[in-house]
C-alpha positions as a Markdown table, in Angstrom:
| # | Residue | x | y | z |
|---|---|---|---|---|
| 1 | Unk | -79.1 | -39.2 | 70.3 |
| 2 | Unk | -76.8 | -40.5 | 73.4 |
| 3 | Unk | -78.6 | -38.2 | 75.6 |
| 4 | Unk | -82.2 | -38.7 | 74.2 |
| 5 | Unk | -81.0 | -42.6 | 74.9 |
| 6 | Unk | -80.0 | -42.2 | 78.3 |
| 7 | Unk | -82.7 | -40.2 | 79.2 |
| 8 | Unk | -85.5 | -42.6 | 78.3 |
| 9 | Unk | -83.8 | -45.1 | 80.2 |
| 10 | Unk | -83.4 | -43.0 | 83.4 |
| 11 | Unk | -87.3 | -41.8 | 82.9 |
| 12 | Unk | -88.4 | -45.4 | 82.2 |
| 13 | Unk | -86.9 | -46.9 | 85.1 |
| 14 | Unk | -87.6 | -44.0 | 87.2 |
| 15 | Unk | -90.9 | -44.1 | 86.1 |
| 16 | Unk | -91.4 | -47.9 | 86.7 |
| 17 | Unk | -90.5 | -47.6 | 90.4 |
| 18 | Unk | -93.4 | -44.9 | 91.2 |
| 19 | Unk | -95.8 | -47.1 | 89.7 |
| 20 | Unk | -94.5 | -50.0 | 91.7 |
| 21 | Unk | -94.7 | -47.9 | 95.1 |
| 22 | Unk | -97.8 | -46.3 | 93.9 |
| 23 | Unk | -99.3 | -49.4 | 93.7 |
| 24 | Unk | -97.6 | -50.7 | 96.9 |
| 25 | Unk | -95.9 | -53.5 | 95.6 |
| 26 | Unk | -92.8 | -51.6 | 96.6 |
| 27 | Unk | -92.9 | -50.4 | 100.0 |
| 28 | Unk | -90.3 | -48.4 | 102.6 |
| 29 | Unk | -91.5 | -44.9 | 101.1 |
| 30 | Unk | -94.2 | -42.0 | 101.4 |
| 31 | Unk | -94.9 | -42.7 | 97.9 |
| 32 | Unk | -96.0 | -46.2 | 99.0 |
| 33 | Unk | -99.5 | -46.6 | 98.3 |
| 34 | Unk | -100.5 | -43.8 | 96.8 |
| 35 | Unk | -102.3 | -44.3 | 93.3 |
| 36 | Unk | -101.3 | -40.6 | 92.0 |
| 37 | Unk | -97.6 | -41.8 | 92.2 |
| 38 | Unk | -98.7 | -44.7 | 90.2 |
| 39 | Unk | -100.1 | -42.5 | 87.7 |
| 40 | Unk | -97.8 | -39.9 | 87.7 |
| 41 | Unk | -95.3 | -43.0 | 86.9 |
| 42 | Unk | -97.1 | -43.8 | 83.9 |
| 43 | Unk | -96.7 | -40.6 | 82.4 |
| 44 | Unk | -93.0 | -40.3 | 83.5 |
| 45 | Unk | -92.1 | -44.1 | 81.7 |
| 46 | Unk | -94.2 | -42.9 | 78.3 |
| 47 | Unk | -91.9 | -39.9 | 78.4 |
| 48 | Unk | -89.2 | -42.2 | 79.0 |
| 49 | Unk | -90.1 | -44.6 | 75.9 |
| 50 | Unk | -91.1 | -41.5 | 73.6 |
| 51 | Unk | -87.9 | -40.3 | 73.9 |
| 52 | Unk | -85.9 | -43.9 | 73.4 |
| 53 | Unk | -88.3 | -44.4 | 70.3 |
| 54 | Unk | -87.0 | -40.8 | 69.4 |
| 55 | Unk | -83.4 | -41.9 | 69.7 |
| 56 | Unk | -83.4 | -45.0 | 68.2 |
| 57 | Unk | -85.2 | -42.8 | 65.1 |
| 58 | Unk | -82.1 | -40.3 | 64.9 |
| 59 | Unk | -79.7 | -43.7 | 64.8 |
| 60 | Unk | -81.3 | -45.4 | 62.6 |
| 61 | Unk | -81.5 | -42.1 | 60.2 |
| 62 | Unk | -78.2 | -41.4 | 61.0 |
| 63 | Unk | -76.9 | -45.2 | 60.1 |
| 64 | Unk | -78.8 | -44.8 | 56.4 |
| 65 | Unk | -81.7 | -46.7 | 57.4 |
| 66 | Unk | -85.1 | -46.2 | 56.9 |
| 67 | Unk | -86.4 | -42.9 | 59.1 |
């Protein structure tokens, strides 16, 4: 659950700044610009959110609420 947490954080942020250099609102990189990264961010932050859906699932299971 911890690490399912953590991970969708990481993926979710991480995927947040490719679409913001993807879409060149954040510059300073090769990735700056570059719609694929954008895209490719996308998928990375729903990953990120499946799996912090996922977690917050197992908790609430785990704390007797409903699954």
């Amino acid at each position: 659950m911890l690490v399912r947490g953590i991970g969708g954080i990481i993926l979710v942020v991480l995927g947040a700044v490719w679409i913001a250099q993807g879409v060149g609102a954040m510059s300073g990189s090769a990735m700056s610009g570059h719609g694929q990264y954008a895209a490719l961010g996308v998928v990375v932050a729903l990953i990120g959110l499946f799996l912090l859906v996922r977690a917050w699932r197992v908790r609430n299971r785990d704390l007797g609420g409903r699954p």
